[in-house]
Residue frames as qw, qx, qy, qz and C-alpha x, y, z in Angstrom:
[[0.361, 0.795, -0.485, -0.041, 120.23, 91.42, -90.98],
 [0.989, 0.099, 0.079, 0.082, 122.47, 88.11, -91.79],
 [0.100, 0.617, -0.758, -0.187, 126.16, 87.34, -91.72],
 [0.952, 0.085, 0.231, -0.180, 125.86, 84.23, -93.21],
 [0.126, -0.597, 0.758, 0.231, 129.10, 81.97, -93.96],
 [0.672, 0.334, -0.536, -0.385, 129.96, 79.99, -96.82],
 [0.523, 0.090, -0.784, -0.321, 129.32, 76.63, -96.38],
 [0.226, -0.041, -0.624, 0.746, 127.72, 76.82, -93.24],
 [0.316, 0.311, 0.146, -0.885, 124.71, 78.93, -93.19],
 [0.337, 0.300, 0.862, 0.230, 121.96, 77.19, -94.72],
 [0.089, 0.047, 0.309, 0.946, 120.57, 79.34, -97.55],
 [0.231, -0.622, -0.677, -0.319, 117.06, 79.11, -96.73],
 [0.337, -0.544, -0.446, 0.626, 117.92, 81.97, -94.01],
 [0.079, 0.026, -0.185, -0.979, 118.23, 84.97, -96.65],
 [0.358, -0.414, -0.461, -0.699, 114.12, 84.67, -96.88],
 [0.496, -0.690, -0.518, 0.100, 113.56, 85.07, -92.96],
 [0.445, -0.568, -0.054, 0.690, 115.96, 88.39, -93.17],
 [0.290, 0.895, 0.104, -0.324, 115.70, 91.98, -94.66],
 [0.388, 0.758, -0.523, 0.028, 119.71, 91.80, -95.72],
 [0.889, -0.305, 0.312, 0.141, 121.99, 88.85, -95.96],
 [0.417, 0.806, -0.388, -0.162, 125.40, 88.80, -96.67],
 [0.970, 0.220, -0.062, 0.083, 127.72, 85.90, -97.55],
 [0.181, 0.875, -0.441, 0.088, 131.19, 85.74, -96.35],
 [0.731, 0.161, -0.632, 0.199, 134.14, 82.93, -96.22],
 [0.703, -0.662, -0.218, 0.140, 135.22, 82.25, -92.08],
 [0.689, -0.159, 0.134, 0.694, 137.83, 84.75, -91.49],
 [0.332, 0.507, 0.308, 0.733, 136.39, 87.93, -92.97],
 [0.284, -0.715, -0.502, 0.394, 135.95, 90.03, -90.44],
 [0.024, 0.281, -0.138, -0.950, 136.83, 93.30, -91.66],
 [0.277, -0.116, -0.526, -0.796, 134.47, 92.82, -94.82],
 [0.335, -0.409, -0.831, 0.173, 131.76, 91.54, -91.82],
 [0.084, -0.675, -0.460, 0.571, 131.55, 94.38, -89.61],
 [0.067, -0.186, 0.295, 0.935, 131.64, 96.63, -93.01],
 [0.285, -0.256, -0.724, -0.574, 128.55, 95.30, -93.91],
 [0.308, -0.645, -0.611, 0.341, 126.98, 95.62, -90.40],
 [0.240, -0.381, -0.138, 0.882, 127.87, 99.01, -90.60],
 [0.208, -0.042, -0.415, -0.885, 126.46, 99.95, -93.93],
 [0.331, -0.454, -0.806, -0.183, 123.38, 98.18, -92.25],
 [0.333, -0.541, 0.263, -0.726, 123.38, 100.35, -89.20],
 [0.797, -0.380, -0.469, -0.003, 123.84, 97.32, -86.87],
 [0.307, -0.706, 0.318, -0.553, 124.67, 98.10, -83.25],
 [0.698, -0.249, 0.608, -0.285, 123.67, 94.64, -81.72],
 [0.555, 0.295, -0.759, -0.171, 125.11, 91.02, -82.93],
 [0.770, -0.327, 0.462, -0.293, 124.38, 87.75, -81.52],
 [0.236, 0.515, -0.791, -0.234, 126.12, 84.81, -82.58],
 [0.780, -0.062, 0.513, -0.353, 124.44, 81.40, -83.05],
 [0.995, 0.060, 0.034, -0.070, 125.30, 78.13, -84.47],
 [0.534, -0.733, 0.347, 0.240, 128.69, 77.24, -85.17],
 [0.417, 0.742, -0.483, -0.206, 131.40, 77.02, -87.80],
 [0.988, 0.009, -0.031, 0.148, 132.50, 73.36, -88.67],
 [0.503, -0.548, 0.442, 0.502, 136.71, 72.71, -87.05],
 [0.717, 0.201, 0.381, 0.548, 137.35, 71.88, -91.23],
 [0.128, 0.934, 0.085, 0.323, 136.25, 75.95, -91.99],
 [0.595, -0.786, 0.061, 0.156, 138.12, 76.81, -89.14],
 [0.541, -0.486, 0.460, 0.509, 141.48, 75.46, -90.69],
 [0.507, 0.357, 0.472, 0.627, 140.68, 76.62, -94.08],
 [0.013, -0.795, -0.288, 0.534, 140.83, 80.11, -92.56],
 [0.457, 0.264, 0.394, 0.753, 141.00, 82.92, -95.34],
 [0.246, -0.765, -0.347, 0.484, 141.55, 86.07, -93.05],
 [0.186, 0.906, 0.126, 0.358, 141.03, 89.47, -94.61],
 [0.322, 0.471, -0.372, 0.732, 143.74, 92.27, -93.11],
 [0.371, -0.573, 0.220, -0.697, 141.62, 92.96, -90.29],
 [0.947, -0.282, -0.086, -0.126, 141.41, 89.27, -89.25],
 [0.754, 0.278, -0.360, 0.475, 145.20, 88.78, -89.67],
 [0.075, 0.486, -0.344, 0.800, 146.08, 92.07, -87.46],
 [0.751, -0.462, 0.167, -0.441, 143.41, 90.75, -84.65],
 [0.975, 0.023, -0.182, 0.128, 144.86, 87.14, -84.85],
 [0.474, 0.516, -0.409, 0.585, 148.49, 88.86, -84.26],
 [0.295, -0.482, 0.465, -0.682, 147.36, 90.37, -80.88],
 [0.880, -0.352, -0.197, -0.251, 145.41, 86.90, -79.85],
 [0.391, -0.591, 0.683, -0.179, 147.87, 85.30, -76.77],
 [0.329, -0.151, 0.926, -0.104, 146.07, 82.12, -77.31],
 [0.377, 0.114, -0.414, -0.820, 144.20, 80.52, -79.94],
 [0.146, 0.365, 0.902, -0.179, 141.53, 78.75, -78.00],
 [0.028, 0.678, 0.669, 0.303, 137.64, 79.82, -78.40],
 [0.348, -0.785, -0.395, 0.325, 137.37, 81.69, -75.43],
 [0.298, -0.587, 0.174, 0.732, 140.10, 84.28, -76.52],
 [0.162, 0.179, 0.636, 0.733, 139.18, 84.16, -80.28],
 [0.015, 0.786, 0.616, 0.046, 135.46, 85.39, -79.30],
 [0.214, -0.878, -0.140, 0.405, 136.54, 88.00, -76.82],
 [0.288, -0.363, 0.270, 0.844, 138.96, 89.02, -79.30],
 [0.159, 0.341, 0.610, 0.697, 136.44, 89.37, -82.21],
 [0.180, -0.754, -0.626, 0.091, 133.77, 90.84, -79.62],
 [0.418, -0.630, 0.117, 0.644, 136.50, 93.76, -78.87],
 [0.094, -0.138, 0.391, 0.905, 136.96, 94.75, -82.71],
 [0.132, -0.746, -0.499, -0.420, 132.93, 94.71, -83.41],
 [0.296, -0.807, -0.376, 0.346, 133.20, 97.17, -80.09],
 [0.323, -0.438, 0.075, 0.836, 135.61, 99.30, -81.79],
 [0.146, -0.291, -0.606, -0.726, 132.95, 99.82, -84.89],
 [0.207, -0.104, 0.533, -0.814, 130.37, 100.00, -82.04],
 [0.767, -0.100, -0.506, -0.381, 128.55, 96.87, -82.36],
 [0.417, -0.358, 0.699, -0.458, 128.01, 95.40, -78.97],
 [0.357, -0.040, -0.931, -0.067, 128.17, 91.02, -79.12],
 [0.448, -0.374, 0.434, -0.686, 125.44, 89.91, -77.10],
 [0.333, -0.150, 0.931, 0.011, 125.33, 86.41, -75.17],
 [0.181, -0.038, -0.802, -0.568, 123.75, 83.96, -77.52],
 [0.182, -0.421, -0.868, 0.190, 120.85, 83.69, -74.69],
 [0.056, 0.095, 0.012, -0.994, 119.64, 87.31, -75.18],
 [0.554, -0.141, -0.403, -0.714, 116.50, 86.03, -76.83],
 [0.617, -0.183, -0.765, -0.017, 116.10, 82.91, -75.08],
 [0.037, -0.296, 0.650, -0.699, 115.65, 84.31, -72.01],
 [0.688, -0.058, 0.018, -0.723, 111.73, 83.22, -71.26],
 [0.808, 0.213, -0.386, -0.391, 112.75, 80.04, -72.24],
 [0.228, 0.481, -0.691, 0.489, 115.33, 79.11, -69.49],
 [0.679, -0.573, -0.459, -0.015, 114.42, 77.35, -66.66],
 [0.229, -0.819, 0.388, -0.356, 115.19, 79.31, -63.28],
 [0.139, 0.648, -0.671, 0.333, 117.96, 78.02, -61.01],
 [0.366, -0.339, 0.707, -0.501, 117.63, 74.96, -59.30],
 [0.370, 0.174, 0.912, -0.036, 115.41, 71.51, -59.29],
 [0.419, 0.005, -0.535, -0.733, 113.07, 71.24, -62.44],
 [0.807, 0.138, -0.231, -0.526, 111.65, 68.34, -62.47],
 [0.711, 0.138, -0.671, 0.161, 111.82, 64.43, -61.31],
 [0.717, -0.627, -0.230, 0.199, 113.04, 63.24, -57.84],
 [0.171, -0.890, 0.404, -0.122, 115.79, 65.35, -55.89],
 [0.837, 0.301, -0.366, 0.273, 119.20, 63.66, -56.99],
 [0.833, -0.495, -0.055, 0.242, 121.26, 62.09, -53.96],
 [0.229, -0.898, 0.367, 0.077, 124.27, 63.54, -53.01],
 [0.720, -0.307, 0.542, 0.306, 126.02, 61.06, -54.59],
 [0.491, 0.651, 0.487, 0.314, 125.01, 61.77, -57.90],
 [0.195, 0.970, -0.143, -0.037, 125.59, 65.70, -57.55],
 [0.320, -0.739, 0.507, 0.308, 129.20, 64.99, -56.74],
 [0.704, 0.353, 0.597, 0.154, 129.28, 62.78, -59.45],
 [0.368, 0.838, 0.341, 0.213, 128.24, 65.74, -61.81],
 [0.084, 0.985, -0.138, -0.059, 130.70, 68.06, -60.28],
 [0.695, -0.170, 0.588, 0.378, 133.24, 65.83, -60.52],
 [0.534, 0.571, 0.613, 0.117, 132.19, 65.85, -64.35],
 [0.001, 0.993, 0.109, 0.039, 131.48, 69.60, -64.52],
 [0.324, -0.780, 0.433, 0.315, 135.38, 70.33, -63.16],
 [0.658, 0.047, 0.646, 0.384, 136.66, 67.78, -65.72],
 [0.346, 0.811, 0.402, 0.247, 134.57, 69.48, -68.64],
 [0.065, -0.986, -0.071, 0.135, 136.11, 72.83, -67.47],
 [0.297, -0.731, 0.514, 0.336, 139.32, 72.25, -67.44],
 [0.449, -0.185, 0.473, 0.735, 139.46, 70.80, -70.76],
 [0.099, 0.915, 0.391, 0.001, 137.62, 73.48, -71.75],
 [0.151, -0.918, 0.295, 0.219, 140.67, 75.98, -70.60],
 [0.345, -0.577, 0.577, 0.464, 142.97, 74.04, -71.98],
 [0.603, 0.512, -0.335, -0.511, 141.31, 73.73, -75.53],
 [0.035, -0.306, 0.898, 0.315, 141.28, 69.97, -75.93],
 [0.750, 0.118, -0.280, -0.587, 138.00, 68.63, -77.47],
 [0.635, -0.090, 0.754, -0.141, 136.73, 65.09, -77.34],
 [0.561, 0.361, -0.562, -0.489, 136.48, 62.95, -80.65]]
């Protein structure tokens, strides 16, 4: 089963799924109605919605009344807030790495020489940068 979003969703998914439904970015109510009449339980979310959908939102009552309670309107709070009304229809989100697990490398060195202690601090240097504007929602362009 398919939520699949206009312009976004390439249409060659409805013939690798039993049911696909079509809906603009912003319908969540008419979303989890259709999971329901599917009998979904579990969702995973994968690829991603282009920033121009994003601001050409065209939210259904149930999106508007979630959006009201959001504090902040970064990712991180817009997931956990949509993850929280599929939980009240009892669809549990799960992380996008649910399948992929096999495919992960375990923790630590892969592959190559062992990178010098200059280089990690480098990276966490990096890494702390990346986070924090991460929290504070500002993208690179």
């Amino acid at each position: 089963v398919a939520a699949a979003f206009v312009d976004e969703t390439r249409p060659e998914l409805a013939s690798q799924v039993e049911a696909i439904e079509w809906f603009r970015v912003g319908q969540l109510g008419k979303m989890i109605a259709f999971f329901k009449r599917e009998g979904v339980s579990q969702a995973v979310m994968v690829g991603q919605i282009a920033p121009k959908n994003l601001f050409d939102l065209r939210p259904d009552l149930r999106t508007l009344l979630m959006l009201a309670r959001v504090p902040k309107r970064n990712a991180e709070s817009l997931f956990g807030a949509i993850a929280g009304e599929l939980a009240k229809d009892g669809i549990t989100l799960l992380p996008a790495t649910t399948f992929l697990e096999d495919l992960m490398p375990a923790a630590g060195h892969v592959a190559g020489p062992q990178i010098k202690k200059r280089r990690w601090d480098d990276a966490r240097y990096g890494f702390d940068i990346a986070k924090e504007s991460s929290r504070l929602d500002i993208g690179q362009t």
